[in-house]
C-alpha positions as a LaTeX table, in Angstrom:
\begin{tabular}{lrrr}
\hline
Residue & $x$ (\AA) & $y$ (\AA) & $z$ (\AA) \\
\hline
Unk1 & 106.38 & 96.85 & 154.19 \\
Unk2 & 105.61 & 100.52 & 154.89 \\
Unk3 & 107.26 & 102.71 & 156.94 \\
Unk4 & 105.10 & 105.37 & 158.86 \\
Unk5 & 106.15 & 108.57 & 160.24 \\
Unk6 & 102.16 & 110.17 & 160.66 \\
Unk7 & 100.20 & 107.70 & 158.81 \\
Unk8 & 96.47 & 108.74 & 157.77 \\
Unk9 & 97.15 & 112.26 & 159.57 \\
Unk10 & 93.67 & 114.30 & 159.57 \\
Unk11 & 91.71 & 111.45 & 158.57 \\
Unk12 & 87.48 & 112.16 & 160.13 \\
Unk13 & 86.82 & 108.46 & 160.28 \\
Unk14 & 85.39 & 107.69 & 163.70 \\
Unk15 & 86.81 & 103.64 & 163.45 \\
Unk16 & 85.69 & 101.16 & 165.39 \\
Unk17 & 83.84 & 101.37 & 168.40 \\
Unk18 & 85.95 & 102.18 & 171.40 \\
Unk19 & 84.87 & 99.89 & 174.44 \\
Unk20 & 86.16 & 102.27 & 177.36 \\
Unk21 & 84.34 & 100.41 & 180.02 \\
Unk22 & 85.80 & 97.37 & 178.88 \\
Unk23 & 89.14 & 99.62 & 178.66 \\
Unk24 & 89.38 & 100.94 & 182.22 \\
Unk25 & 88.62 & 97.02 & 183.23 \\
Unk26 & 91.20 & 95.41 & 181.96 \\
Unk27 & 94.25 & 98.94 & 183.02 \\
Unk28 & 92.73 & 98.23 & 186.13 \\
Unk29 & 93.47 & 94.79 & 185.84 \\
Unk30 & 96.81 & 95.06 & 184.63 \\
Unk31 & 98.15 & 96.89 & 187.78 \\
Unk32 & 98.11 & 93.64 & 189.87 \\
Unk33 & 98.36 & 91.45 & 186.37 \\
Unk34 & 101.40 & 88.43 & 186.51 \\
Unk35 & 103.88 & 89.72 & 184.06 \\
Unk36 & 103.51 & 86.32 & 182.03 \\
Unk37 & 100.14 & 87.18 & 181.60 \\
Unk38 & 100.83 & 90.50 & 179.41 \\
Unk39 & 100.55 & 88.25 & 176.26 \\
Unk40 & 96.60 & 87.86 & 176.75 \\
Unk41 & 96.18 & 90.70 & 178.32 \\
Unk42 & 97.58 & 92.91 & 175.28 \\
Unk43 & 95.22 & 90.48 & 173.12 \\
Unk44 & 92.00 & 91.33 & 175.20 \\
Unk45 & 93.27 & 95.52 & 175.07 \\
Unk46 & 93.39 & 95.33 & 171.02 \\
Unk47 & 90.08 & 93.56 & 170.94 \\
Unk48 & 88.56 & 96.57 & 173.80 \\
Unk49 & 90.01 & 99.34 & 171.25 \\
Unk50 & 88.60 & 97.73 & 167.94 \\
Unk51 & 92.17 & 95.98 & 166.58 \\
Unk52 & 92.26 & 92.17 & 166.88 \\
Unk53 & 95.39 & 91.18 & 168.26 \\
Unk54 & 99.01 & 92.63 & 170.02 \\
Unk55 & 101.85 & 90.83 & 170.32 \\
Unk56 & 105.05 & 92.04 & 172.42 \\
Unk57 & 107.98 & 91.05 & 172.01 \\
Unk58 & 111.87 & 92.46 & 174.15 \\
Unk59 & 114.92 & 93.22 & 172.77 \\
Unk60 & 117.36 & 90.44 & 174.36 \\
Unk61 & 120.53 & 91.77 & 176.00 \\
Unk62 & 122.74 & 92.43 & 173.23 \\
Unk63 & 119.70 & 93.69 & 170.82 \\
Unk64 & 119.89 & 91.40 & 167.94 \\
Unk65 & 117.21 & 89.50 & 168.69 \\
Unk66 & 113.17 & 90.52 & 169.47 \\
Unk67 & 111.49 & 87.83 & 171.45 \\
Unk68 & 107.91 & 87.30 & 172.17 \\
Unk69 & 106.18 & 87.30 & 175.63 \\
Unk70 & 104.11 & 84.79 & 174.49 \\
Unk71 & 106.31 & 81.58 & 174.85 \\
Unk72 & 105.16 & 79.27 & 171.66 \\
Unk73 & 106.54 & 82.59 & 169.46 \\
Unk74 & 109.53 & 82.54 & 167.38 \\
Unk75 & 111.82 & 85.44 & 168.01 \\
Unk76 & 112.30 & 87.97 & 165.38 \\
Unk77 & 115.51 & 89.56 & 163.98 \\
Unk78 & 116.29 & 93.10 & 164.91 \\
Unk79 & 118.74 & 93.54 & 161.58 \\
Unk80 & 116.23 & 92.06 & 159.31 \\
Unk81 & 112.60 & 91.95 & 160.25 \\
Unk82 & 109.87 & 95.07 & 160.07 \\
Unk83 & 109.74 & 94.48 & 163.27 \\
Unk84 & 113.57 & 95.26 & 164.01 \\
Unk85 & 113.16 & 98.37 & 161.67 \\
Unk86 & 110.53 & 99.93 & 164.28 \\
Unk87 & 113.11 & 99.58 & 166.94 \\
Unk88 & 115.96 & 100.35 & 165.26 \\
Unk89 & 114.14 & 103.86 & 163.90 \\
Unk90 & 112.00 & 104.53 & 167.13 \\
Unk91 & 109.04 & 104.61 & 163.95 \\
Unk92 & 105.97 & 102.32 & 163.32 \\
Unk93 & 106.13 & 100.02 & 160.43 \\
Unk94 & 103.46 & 98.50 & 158.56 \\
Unk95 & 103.36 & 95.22 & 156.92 \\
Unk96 & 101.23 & 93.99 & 154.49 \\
Unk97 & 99.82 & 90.31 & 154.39 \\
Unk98 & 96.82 & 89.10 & 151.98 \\
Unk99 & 94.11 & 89.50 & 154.32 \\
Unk100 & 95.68 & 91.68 & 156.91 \\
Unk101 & 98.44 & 94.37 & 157.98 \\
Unk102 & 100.86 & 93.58 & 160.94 \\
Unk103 & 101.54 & 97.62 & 162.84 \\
Unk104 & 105.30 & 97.44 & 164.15 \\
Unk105 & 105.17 & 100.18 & 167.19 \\
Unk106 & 108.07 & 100.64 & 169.41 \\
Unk107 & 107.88 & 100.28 & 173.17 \\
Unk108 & 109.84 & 103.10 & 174.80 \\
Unk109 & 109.78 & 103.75 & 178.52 \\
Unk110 & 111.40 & 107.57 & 177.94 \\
Unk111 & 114.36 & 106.91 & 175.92 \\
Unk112 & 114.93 & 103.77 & 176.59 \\
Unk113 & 114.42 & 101.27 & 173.93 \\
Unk114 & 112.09 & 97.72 & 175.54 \\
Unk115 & 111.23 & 96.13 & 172.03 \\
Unk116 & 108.09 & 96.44 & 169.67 \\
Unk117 & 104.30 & 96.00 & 170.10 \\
Unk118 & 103.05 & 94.06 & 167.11 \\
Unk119 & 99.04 & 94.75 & 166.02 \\
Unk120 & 97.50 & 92.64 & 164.19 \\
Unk121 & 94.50 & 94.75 & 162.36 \\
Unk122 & 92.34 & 93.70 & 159.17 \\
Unk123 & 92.01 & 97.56 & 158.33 \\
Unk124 & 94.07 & 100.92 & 159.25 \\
Unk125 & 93.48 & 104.49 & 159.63 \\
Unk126 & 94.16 & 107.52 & 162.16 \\
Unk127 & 92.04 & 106.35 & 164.48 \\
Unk128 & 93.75 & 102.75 & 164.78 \\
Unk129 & 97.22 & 103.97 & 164.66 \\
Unk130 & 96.72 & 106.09 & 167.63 \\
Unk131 & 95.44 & 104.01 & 169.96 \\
Unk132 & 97.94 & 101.31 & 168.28 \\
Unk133 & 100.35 & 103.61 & 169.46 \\
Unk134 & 98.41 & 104.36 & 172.87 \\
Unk135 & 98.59 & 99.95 & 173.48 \\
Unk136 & 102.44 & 100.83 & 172.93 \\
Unk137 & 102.72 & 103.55 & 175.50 \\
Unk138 & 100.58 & 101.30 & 178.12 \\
Unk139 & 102.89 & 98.25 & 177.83 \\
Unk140 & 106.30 & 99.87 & 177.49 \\
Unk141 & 104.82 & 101.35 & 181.30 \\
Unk142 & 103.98 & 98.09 & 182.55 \\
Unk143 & 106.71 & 96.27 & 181.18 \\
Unk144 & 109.03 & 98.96 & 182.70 \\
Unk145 & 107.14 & 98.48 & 186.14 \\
Unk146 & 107.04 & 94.43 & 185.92 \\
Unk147 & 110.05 & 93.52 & 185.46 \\
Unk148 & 111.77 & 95.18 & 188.25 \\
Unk149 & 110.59 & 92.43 & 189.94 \\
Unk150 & 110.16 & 89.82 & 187.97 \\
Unk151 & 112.67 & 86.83 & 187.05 \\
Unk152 & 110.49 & 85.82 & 184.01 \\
Unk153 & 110.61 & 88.65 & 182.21 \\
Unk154 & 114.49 & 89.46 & 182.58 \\
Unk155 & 114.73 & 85.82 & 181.66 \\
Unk156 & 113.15 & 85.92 & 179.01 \\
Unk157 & 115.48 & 88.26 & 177.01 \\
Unk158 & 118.62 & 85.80 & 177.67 \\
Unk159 & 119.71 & 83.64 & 175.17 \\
Unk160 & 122.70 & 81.99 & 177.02 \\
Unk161 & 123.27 & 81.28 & 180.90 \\
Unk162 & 125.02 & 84.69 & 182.78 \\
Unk163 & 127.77 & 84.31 & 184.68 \\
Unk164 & 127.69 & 85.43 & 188.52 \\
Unk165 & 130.13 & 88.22 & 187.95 \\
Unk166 & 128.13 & 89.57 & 185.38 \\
Unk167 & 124.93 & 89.11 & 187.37 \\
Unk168 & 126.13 & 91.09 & 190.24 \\
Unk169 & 127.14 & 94.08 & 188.48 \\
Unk170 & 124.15 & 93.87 & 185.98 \\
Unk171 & 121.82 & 94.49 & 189.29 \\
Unk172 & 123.71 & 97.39 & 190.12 \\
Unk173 & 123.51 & 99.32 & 186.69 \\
Unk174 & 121.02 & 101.39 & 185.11 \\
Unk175 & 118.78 & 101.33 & 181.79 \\
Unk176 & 121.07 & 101.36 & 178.66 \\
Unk177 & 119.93 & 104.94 & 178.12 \\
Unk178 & 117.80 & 107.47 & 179.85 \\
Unk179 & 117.66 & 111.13 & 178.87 \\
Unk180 & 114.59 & 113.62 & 178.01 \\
Unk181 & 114.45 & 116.36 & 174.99 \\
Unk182 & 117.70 & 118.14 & 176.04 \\
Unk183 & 120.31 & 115.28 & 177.04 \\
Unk184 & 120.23 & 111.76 & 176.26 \\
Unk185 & 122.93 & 109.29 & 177.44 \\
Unk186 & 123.06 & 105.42 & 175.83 \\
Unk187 & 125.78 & 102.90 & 176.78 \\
Unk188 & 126.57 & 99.06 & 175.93 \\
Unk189 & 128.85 & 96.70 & 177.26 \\
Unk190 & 129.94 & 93.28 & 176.45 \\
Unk191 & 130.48 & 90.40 & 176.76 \\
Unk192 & 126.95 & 90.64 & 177.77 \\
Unk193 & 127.13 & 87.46 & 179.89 \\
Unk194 & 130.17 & 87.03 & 180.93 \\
Unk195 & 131.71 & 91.06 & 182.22 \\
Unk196 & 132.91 & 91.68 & 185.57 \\
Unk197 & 135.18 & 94.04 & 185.50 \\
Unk198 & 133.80 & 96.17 & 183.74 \\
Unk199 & 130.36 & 98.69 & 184.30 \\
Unk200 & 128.48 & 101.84 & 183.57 \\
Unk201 & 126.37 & 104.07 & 185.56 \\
Unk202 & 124.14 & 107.46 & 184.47 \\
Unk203 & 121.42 & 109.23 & 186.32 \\
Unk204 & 119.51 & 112.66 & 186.29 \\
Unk205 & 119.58 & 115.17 & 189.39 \\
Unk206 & 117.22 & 117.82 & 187.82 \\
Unk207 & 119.10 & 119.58 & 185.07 \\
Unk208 & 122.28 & 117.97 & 185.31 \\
Unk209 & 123.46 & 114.27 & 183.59 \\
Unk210 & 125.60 & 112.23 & 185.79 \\
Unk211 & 127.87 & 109.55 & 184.01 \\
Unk212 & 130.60 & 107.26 & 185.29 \\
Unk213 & 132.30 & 104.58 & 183.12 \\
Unk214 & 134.26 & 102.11 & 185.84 \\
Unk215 & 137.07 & 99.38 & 184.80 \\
Unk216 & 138.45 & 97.27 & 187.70 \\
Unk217 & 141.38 & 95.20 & 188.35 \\
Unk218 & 140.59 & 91.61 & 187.16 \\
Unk219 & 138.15 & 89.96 & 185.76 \\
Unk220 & 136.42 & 87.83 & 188.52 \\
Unk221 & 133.72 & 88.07 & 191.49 \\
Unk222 & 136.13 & 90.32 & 193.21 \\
Unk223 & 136.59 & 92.50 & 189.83 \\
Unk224 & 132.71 & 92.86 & 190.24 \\
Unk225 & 131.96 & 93.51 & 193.50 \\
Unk226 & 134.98 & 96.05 & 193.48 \\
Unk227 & 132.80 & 98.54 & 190.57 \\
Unk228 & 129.35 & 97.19 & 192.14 \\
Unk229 & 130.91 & 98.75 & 195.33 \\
Unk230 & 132.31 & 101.77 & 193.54 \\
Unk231 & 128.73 & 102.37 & 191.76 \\
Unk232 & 126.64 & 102.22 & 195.55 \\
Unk233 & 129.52 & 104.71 & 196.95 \\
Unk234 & 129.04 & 107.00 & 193.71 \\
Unk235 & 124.78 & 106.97 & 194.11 \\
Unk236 & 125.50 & 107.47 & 197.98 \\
Unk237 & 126.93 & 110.40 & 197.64 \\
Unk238 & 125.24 & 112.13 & 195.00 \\
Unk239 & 121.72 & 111.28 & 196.78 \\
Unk240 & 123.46 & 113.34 & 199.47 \\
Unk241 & 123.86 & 116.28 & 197.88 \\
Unk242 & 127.86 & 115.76 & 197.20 \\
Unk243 & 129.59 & 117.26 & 194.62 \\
Unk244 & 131.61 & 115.87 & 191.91 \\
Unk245 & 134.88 & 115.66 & 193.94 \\
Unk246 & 133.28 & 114.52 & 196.95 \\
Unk247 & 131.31 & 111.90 & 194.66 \\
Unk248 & 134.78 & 110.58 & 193.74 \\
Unk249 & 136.52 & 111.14 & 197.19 \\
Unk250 & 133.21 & 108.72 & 198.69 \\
Unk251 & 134.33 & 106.11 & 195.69 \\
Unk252 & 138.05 & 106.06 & 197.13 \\
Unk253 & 137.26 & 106.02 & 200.50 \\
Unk254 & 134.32 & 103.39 & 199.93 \\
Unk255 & 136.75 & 100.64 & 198.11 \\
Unk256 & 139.76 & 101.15 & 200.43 \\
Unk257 & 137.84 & 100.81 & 203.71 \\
Unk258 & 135.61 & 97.57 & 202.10 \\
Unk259 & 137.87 & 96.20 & 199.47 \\
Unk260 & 141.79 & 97.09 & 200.33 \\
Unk261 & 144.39 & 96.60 & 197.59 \\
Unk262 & 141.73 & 96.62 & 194.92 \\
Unk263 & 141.24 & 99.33 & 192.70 \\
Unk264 & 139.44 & 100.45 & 189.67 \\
Unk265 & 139.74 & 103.15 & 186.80 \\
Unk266 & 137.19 & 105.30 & 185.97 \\
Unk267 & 136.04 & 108.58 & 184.39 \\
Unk268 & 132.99 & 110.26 & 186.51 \\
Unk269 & 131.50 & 113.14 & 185.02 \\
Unk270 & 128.43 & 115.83 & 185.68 \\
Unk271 & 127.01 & 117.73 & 182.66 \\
Unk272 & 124.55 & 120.52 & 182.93 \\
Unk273 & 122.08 & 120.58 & 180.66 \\
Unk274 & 121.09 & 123.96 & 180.97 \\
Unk275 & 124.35 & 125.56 & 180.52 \\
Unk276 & 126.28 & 123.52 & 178.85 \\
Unk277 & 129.01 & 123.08 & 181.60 \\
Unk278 & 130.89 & 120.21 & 181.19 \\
Unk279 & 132.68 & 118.78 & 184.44 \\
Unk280 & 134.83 & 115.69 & 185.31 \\
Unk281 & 137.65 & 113.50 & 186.87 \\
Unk282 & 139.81 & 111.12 & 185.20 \\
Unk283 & 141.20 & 108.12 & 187.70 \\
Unk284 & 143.23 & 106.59 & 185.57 \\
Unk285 & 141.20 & 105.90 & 182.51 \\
Unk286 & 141.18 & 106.92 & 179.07 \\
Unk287 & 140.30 & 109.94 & 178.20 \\
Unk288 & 136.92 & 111.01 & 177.18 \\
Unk289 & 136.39 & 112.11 & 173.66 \\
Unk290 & 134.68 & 115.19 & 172.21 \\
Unk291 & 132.97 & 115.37 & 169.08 \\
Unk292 & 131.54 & 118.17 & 167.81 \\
Unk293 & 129.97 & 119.14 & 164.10 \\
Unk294 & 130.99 & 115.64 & 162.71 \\
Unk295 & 134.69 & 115.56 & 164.03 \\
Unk296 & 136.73 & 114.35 & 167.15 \\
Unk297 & 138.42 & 117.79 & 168.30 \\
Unk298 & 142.02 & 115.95 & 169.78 \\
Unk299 & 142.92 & 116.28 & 173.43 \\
Unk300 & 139.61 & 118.99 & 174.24 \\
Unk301 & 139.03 & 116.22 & 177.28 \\
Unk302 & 142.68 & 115.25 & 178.43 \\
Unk303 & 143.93 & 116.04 & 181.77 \\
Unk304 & 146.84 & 115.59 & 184.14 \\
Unk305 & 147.23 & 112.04 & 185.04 \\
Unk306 & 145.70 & 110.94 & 188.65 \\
Unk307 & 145.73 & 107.57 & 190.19 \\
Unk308 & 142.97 & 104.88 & 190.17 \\
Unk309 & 140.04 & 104.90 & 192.53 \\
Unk310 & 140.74 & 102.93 & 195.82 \\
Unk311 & 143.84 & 103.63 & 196.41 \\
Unk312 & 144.58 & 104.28 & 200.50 \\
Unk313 & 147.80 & 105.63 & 202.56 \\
Unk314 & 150.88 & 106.98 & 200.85 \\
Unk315 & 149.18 & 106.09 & 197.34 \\
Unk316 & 146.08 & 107.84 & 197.80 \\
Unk317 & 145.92 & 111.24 & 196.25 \\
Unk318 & 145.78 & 114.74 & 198.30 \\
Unk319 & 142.71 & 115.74 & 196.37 \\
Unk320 & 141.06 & 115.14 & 193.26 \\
Unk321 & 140.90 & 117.18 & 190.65 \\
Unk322 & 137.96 & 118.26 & 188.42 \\
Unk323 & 138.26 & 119.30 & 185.14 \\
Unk324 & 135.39 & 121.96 & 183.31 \\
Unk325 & 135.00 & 122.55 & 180.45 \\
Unk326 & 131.91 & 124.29 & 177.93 \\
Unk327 & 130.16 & 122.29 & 175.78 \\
Unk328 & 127.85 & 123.39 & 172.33 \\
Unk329 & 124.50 & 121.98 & 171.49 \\
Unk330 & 124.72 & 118.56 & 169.51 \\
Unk331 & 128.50 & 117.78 & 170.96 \\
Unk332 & 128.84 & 114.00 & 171.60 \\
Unk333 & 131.01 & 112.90 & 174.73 \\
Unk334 & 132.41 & 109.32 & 174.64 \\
Unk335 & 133.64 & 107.50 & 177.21 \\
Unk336 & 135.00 & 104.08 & 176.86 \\
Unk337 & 137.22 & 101.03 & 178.45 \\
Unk338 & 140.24 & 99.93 & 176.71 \\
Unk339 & 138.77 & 96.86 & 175.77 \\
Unk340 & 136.83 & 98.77 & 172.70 \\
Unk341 & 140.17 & 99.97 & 171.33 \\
Unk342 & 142.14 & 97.14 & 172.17 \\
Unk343 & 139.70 & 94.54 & 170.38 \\
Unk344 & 141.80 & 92.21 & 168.10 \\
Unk345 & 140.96 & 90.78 & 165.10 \\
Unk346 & 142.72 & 87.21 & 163.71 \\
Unk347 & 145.99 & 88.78 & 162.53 \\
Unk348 & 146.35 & 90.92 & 165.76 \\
Unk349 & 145.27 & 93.86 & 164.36 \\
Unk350 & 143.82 & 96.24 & 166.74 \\
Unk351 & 140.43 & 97.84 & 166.40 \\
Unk352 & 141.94 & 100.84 & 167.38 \\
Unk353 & 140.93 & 104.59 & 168.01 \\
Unk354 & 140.28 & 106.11 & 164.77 \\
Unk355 & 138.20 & 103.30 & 163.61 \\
Unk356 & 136.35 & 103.95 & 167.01 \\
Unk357 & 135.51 & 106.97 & 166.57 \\
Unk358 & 135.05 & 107.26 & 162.69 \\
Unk359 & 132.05 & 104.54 & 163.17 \\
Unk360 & 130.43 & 106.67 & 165.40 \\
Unk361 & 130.87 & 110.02 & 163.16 \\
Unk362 & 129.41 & 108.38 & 160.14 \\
Unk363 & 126.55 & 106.93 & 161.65 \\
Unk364 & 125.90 & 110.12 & 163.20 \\
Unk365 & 126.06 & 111.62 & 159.98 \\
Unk366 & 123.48 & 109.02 & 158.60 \\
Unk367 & 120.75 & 109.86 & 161.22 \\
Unk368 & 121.05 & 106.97 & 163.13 \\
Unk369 & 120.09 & 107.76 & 167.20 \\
Unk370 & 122.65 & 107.46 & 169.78 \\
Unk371 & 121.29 & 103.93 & 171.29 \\
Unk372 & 121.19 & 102.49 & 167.78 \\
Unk373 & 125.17 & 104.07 & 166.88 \\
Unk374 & 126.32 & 101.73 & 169.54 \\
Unk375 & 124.45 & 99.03 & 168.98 \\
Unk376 & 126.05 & 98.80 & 165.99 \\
Unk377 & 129.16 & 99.80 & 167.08 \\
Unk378 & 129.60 & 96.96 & 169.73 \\
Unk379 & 127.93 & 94.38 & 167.22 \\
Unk380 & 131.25 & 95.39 & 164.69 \\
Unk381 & 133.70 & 95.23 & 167.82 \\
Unk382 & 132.22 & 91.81 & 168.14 \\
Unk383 & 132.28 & 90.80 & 164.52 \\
Unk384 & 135.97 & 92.19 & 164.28 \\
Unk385 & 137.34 & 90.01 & 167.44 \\
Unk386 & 135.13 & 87.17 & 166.00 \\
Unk387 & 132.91 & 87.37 & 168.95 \\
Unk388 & 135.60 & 86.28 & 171.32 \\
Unk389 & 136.27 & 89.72 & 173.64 \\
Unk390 & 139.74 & 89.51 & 175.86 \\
Unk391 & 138.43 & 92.45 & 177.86 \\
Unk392 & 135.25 & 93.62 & 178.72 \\
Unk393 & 134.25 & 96.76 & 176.16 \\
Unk394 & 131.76 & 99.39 & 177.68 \\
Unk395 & 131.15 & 102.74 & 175.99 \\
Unk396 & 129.06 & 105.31 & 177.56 \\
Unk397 & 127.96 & 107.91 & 174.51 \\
Unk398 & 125.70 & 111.07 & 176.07 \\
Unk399 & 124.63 & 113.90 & 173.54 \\
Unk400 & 123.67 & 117.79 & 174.11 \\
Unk401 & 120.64 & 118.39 & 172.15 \\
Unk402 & 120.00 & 121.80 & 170.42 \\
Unk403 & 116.52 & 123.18 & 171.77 \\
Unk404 & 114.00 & 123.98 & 169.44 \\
Unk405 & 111.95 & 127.57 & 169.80 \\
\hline
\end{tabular}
């Protein structure tokens, strides 16, 4: 196995013979392709660009697995496969067979993580690693555009049946993590099949990073249709042009006037990438946490208590208040539910904050990428509550990224 960082860099070898017209046929064909054709179609792209086969394969919903498009595939392990080493690292890997290399290339739709395009190649230089790498950046765009509306392909990276709770409130949230070169914001949430009280929501309004972590009474249909309803109100009112109080003023008034007597907790937050401003509203949740040069700095996030979201006549607050605060390049923000911290193990023991937040800091401090930090952070919740969750645990990790010049 070989990992690759710029393999063959500089290399004057013209390769193979690049079949454009072939090419262009088969892009063209791909716009109004059946996502359960991709398989052959990715086969019939390597053959146009001189490789001889691609393979894709998804990350399933709680990333430990990689399974194949093409349905007579085994899936490969993410924790121990080349394959899982080119999405964990966001790097192509190659691997070495007698007769012929296997390229490992991540598929990334902007910083979101899809799974791995596998290219099968007798030979490798420059030449075929690029336009490896171009097959990646063509599928990781159709995949991205398929399965918006496709059944097969979110299917097809389940492993168990989903609840109805959890399917609800999984149409309402966004990627696991979106960002560009100055912000990037990750989040996971389990159990993966079976939450309902429990969701996430982050989007981008030019400069600025919106982020909302949501925890509602209960854990039924009721618990998710209160944050599904909570989420719409939130996207309402930002797509108007509302600011951050009136964002969380349309969530109270949204859930008492459609759902009465239920309520949620929630930290909504707006960051400016630009400048660094840092602003937000607690409702009742815990409070976020800053990190900043490899250490939690205690209480930099707290405010003065306010009441849950959804709360109507003599309960609901006068006004909400925001909080500001600045922030420095490479700070981390967390936000989380209580069920990460209160995550039990056999004895009773809880996971707890410091254990929380000292995975985090040392896999920071060992390179790893924000999506990949909780990926393994809610795979050792899991292992430490023996896979068995009494709460739904969603952190929501975004990251201020120093620019280069």
């Amino acid at each position: 196995m070989i990992p690759v960082s710029d393999p063959f860099h500089g290399s004057a070898h013209p390769g193979p013979v690049l079949d454009e017209s072939r090419l262009e046929q088969l892009i063209t064909e791909a716009q109004t392709a059946l996502p359960v054709e991709l398989p052959a179609l990715a086969n019939q792209c390597a053959s146009a660009v001189g490789l001889d086969t691609a393979q894709i394969y998804l990350a399933d919903l709680q990333q430990r697995l990689l399974i194949p498009l093409e349905e007579t595939s085994e899936p490969l392990l993410v924790d121990h496969s080349s394959a899982g080493w080119a999405y964990r690292t966001l790097s192509p890997r190659v691997a070495e067979s007698a007769d012929s290399l296997m390229v490992w290339i991540p598929l990334v739709d902007g910083a979101e993580r899809l799974g791995v395009l596998g290219v099968g190649t007798a030979s490798l230089d420059s030449v075929l690693m690029r336009r490896s790498r171009m097959l990646a950046h063509l599928f990781a765009m159709l995949i991205t555009s398929k399965r918006a509306y496709s059944d097969w392909l979110v299917a097809r990276t389940r492993t168990t049946p989903m609840q109805l709770p959890a399917e609800m409130v999984r149409a309402f949230m966004p990627p696991r993590t979106i960002g560009s070169s100055r912000c990037v914001s990750t989040a996971v949430l389990e159990p993966a099949y079976e939450i309902a009280g429990d969701a996430f929501d982050h989007s981008v309004i030019k400069n600025k990073l919106n982020s909302a972590i949501l925890d509602a009474m209960g854990h039924d249909l009721t618990a998710g249709l209160t944050v599904s309803v909570a989420m719409a109100a939130a996207r309402n009112a930002r797509r108007r042009g509302a600011s951050l109080v009136d964002v969380v003023s349309s969530v109270d008034q949204a859930l008492a006037q459609w759902l009465p007597d239920h309520f949620c907790t929630g930290v909504l937050s707006q960051f400016d990438a630009e400048t660094g401003l840092l602003r937000w509203a607690n409702c009742g949740h815990p409070p976020p946490l800053l990190i900043r040069a490899g250490k939690v700095l205690a209480g930099a996030l707290d405010s003065p208590p306010q009441p849950p979201l959804g709360l109507a006549g003599s309960l609901a607050p006068a006004e909400r208040q925001v909080q500001e605060t600045e922030l420095e390049p490479d700070d981390c923000v967390l936000l989380y539910s209580d069920g990460v911290v209160e995550a039990r193990d056999a004895s009773g023991g809880e996971f707890g904050l410091d254990r929380f937040t000292d995975f985090i800091i040392r896999s920071n401090a060992a390179g790893e990428r924000p999506a990949e930090v909780l990926r393994l952070l809610i795979h050792a919740i899991l292992d430490y509550q023996g896979n068995q969750l009494r709460d739904d645990a969603t952190i929501l990790l975004f990251e201020w990224r120093a620019q280069s010049h």
